[in-house]
Phi, psi and omega in degrees: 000140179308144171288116176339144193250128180268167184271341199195117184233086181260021166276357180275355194245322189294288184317347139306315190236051175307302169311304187292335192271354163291324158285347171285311202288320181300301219283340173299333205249308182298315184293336190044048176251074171296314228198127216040233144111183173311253235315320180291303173323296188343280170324294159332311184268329159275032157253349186248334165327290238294319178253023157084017198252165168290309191216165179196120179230123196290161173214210208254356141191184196289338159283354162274327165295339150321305178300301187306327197283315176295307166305326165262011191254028193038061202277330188090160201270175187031044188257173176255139176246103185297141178177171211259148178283012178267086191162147167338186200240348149289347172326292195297315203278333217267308200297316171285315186324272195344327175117359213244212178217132228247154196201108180263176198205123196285175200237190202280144168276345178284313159242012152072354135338176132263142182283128170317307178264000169272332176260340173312316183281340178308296195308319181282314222262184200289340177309299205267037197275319168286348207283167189283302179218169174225123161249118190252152196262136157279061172341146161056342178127338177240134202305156164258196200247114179252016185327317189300314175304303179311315183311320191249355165095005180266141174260151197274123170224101210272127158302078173254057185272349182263348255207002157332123181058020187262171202212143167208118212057061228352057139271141186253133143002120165114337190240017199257332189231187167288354191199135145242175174236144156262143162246160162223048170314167199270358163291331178271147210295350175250116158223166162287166177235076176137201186259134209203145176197178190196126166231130171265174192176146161277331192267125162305317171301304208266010160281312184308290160294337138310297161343297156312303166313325152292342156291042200012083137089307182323101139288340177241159190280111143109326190266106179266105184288306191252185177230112214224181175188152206279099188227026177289170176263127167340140141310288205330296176308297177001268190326315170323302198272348181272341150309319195288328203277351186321297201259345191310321190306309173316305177282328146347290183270339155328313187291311170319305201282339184279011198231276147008304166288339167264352168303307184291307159296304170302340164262351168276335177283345181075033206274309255246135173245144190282357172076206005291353178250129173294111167260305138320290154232260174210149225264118198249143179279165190210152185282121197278147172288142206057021167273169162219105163256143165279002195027076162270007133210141207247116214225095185284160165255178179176105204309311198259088194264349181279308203285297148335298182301330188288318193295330164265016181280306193301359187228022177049074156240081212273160217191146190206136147280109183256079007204148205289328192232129172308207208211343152282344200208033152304133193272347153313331172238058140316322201257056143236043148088317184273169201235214169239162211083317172339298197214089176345286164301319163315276180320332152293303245246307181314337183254018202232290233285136167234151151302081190266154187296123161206119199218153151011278188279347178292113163306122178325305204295340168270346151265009157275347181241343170292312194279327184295312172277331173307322176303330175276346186272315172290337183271000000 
């Protein structure tokens, strides 16, 4: 039997840059700066080089950056934010945290996005009368196209917790809308060795005021301007993430070439259907035009997609669903109203979509074993 494929291997990403992330973490620990400080400034400005942005200010993860990013950008509280039932579960809880109401809209089924006209109707019907805002998640690693939103006067506040270096009409993530939020989990293609988030902005005000907000509240030591929360970022993390950030353009087109190589076995294997629903075989994701996708994740469809998955846990092939339950038919958000059915494509796709291992570091002969048992499992 082929030797196992993990979904995710990052001692293969540590061991290269060992040295360097042990001397990030020493100089934190000689500087005695724990919780902001130079290493966080550090970052912070090269992390705002790096996507072109005015300002970026870290925090303690990516769902406080969501909230921060949503508090500062003036949406007003109990106003509505449109965004998709497709997505963690902080997309939605982040919304709430905020004070605001959260308003959902299904999503394109080819690229698991939101569909342009699924929120055009939201936006028409009794639901939208108020909103505000649109937070659209850059799902998987790739943008969404938000023109529309700019178009109607919503202020934009982008999910880019999947979406490190992704572009969309060469505007990078982070720069598209008025406020974003980043994650750097440790899972993620920019990651932390812990919980790590970042929010960028072009606005001086809404910078300003994540600042004050990662601080209780605070512009002065002791003096609460605001009802704030403690969401600051580590030194530790920083130094980490400023080592990391050295190479990601690299590890980037590495993902590219491992997404680009499975595109190419499966269609040589005759596996790949043009979609947007798999009936035979299986439906392969793909890069919108005038996108630049990172693939953090390469998220195939598949009609027996439980029965796939079991068939590779049994051949050590790892594999993951993103995500099982729409973010409607959550039992925690039951009081937003909504039922099953509501939103089709979502709900479809939650029963279809598998996750395949793609990373950096991955090797031809394991996506050769990955594409090779998905043929045996179909035939």
């Amino acid at each position: 039997m082929p030797s196992p494929v993990p979904m995710l291997d990052l001692s293969r990403q540590y061991q290269p840059l060992k040295q360097e992330l042990l001397e990030a973490v020493g100089r934190v620990l000689d500087s005695q700066q724990f919780i902001l400080g130079e290493e966080v400034r550090a970052f912070e400005q090269a992390a705002a080089g790096h996507l072109s942005v005015a300002h970026a200010m870290g925090c303690s993860s990516g769902t406080d950056a969501l909230w921060l990013a949503l508090a500062a950008a003036g949406v007003g509280g109990g106003a509505a934010v449109v965004t998709t039932p497709f997505s963690f579960f902080a997309s939605v809880s982040a919304i709430l945290r905020a004070g605001m109401q959260p308003v959902l809209a299904d999503i394109d089924p080819s690229s698991f996005l939101l569909s342009q006209s699924s929120v055009e109707a939201v936006l028409k019907g009794p639901r939208g009368v108020a909103a505000g805002a649109i937070l659209p998640v850059h799902l998987f690693g790739q943008c969404c196209d938000m023109s529309f939103a700019r178009k109607r006067g919503l202020v934009v506040v982008e999910d880019a917790a999947q979406a490190w270096g992704a572009e969309w009409q060469g505007v990078k993530a982070g720069a598209l809308g008025d406020a974003a939020a980043f994650s750097f989990y440790p899972t993620k293609n920019l990651s932390a060795a812990g919980d790590a988030g970042l929010v960028t902005t072009g606005s001086d005000e809404i910078a300003e005021r994540v600042r004050m907000l990662r601080q209780h509240g605070m512009r002065r030591r002791y003096f609460h301007d605001e009802l704030g929360w403690n969401a600051r970022l580590d030194g530790i993390q920083a130094a980490i993430l400023t080592v990391k950030l050295r190479y990601i353009d690299g590890w980037t087109e590495a993902r590219r070439a491992v997404a680009a190589r499975y595109g190419e076995m499966f269609a040589k294997a005759g596996l790949a259907e043009p979609g947007p629903y798999p009936e035979h075989g299986i439906v392969l994701p793909s890069e919108l035009p005038g996108g630049r996708h990172v693939w953090h994740q390469y998220v195939i469809r598949a009609k027996r997609r439980d029965e796939l998955r079991e068939f590779l846990v049994a051949r050590q092939i790892g594999s993951e669903i993103y995500y099982p339950v729409p973010l409607h038919l959550q039992r925690s958000l039951e009081g937003l109203g909504y039922k099953e059915g509501d939103f089709p494509e979502a709900e479809r796709a939650a029963r279809e979509v598998l996750a395949l291992p793609i990373f950096p570091e991955l090797r031809e002969d394991e996506q050769r074993t990955v594409v090779d048992a998905i043929a045996a499992f179909l035939s």
